[in-house]
C-alpha positions in Angstrom: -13.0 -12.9 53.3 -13.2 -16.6 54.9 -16.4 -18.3 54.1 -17.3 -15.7 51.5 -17.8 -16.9 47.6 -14.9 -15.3 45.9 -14.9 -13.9 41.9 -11.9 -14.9 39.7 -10.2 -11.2 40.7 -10.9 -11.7 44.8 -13.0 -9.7 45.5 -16.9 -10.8 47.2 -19.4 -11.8 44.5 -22.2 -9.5 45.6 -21.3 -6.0 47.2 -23.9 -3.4 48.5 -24.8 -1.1 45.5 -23.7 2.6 46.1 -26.6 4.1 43.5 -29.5 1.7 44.0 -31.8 4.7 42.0 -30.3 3.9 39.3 -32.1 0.3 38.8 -35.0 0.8 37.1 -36.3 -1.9 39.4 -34.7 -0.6 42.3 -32.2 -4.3 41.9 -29.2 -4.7 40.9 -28.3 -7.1 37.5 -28.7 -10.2 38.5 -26.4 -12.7 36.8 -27.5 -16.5 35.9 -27.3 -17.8 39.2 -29.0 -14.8 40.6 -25.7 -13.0 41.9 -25.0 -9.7 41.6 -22.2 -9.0 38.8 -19.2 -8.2 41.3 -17.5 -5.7 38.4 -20.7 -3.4 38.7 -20.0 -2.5 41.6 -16.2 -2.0 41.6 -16.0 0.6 39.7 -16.5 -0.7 36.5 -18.5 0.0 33.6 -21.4 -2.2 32.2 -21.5 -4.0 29.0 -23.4 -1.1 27.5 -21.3 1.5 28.9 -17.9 0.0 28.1 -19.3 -0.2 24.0 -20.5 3.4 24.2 -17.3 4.4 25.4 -15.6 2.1 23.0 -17.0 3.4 20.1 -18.5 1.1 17.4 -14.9 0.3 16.1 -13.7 -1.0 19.5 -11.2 -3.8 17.9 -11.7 -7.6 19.2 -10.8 -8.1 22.7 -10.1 -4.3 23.5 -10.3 -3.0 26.7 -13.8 -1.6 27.1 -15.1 -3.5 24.7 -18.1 -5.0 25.5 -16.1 -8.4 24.8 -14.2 -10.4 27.9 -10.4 -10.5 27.4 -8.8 -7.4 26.5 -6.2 -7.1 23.8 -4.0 -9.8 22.8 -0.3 -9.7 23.6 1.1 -7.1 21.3 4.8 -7.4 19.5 6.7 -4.8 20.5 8.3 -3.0 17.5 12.2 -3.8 16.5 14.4 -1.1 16.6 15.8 -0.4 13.3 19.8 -1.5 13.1 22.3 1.8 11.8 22.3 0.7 8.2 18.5 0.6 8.0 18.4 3.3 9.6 20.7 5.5 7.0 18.7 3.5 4.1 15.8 5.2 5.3 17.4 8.4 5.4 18.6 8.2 2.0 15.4 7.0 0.3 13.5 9.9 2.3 16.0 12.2 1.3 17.0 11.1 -2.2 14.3 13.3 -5.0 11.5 11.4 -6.9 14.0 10.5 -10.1 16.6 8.5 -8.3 14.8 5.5 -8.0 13.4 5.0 -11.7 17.0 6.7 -12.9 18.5 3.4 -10.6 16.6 1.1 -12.3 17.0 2.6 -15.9 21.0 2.3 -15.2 20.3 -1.3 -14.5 18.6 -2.0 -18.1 21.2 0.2 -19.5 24.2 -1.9 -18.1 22.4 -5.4 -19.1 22.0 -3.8 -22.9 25.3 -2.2 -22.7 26.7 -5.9 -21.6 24.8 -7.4 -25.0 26.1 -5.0 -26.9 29.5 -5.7 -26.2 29.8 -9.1 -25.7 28.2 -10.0 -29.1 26.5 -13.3 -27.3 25.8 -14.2 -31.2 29.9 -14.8 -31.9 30.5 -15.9 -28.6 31.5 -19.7 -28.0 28.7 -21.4 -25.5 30.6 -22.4 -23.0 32.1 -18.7 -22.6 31.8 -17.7 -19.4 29.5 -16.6 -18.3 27.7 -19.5 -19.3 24.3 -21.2 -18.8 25.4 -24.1 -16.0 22.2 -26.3 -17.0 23.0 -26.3 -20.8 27.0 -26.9 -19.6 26.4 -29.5 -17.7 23.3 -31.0 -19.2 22.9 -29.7 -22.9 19.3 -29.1 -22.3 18.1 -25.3 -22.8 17.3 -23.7 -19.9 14.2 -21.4 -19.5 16.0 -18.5 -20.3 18.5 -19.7 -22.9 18.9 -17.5 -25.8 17.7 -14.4 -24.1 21.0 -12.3 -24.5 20.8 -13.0 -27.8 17.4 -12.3 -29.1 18.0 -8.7 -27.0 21.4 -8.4 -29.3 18.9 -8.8 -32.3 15.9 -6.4 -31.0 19.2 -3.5 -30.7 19.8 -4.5 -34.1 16.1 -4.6 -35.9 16.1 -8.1 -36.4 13.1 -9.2 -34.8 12.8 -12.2 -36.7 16.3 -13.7 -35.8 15.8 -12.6 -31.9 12.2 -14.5 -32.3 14.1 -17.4 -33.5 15.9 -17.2 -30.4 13.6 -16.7 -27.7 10.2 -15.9 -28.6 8.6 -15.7 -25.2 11.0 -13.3 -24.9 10.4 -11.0 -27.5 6.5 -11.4 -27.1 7.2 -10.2 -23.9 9.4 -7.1 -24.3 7.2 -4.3 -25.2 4.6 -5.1 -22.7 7.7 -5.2 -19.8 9.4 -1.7 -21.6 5.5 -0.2 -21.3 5.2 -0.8 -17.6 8.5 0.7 -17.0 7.9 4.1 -18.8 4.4 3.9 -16.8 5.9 3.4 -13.7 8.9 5.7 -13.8 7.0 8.3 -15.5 4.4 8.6 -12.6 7.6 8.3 -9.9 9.7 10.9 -11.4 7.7 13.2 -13.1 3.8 12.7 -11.9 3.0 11.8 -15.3 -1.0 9.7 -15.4 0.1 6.9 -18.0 -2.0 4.1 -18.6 -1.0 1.2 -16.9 -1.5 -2.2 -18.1 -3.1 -4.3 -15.7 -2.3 -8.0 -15.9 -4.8 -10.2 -14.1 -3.9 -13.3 -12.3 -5.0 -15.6 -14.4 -3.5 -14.0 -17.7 -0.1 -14.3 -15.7 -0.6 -17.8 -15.1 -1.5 -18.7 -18.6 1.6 -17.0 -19.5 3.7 -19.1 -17.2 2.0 -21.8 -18.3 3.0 -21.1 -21.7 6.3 -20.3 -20.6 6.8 -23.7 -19.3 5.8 -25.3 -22.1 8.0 -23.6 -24.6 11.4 -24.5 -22.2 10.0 -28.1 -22.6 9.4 -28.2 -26.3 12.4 -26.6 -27.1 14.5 -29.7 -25.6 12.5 -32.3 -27.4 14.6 -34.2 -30.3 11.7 -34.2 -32.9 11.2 -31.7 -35.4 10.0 -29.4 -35.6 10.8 -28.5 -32.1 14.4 -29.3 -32.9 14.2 -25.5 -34.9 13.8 -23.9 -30.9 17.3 -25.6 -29.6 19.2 -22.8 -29.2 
């Protein structure tokens, strides 16, 4: 190979074409410079054969694509750890109702916990306590929560307004999604869903965010949302 122009994979730039009848022309393809494309005749297919074996949904950089540089470095996958592992199992295992009867027990021991603790005859630095309204006196954004859910259980949706009004604006839209959503999981049921777009979410934040604020200032009538 001394003296001979090389390519980038060693091997001589121009190489005596085994199937000459098969230029149209009876010449090989010529590259810019006039060479002979060395991968042509090595064994390796031309731009237009390498696509039509490809397909038309070759991804970027496959091999056989008619695209230089083959596939990026791939991750290999992580193998799962044991307690993944028997997570998985369960979840496949476990019937369509466990998950939305999981979450229901969850509501049910957060209403259970207002019904008992009576947050409305409770002292406000019983624990457990709000630590921004112990430490600072300020209302926090979700101050007065347990307690306008202790009213809603109790019909008085005036008081529980009183006490969180977000929060109550809020509740039948929330209990709505969950009866969609664990009516389709466990029993296939088509409910409506409602569908909450990003900007109505953001001008509820928004609002959100200005209620904590007003609720802290020392003016009435805003002094009527301290909590």
């Amino acid at each position: 190979m001394y003296g001979e122009r090389v390519t980038s994979v060693d091997r001589p730039a121009t190489a005596p074409d085994p199937h000459p009848e098969s230029h149209p022309h009876g010449q090989p393809e010529s590259g810019p410079h006039g060479e002979a494309h060395a991968y042509a005749y090595a064994g390796q297919p031309s731009h237009a054969e390498a696509h039509a074996h490809a397909g038309p949904h070759a991804p970027t950089g496959a091999p056989g694509a008619p695209w230089p540089g083959g596939y990026p470095a791939a991750y290999q996958p992580v193998e799962a750890d044991r307690f993944t592992r028997m997570v998985m199992r369960l979840h496949a295992r476990a019937p369509r109702w466990a998950v939305p009867l999981a979450a229901l027990g969850c509501v049910g021991v957060g209403i259970a916990y207002a019904l008992v603790s009576d947050p409305t005859r409770s002292d406000p630095d019983a624990a457990p306590t709000c630590l921004l309204k112990l430490t600072t006196g300020l209302d926090c954004p979700g101050c007065g929560g347990t307690r306008a859910l202790w009213y809603v259980l109790h019909g008085d949706l005036p008081a529980a307004a009183r006490h969180h009004f977000l929060f109550v604006f809020a509740l039948p839209f929330l209990a709505w999604l969950f009866v969609a959503w664990a009516g389709n999981r466990a029993f296939g049921w088509k409910l409506p869903e409602v569908q909450f777009s990003p900007k109505v979410v953001g001008m509820f934040l928004a609002a959100w965010a200005v209620f904590s604020v007003a609720r802290n200032l020392p003016w009435a009538p805003f002094t009527s949302l301290y909590v």
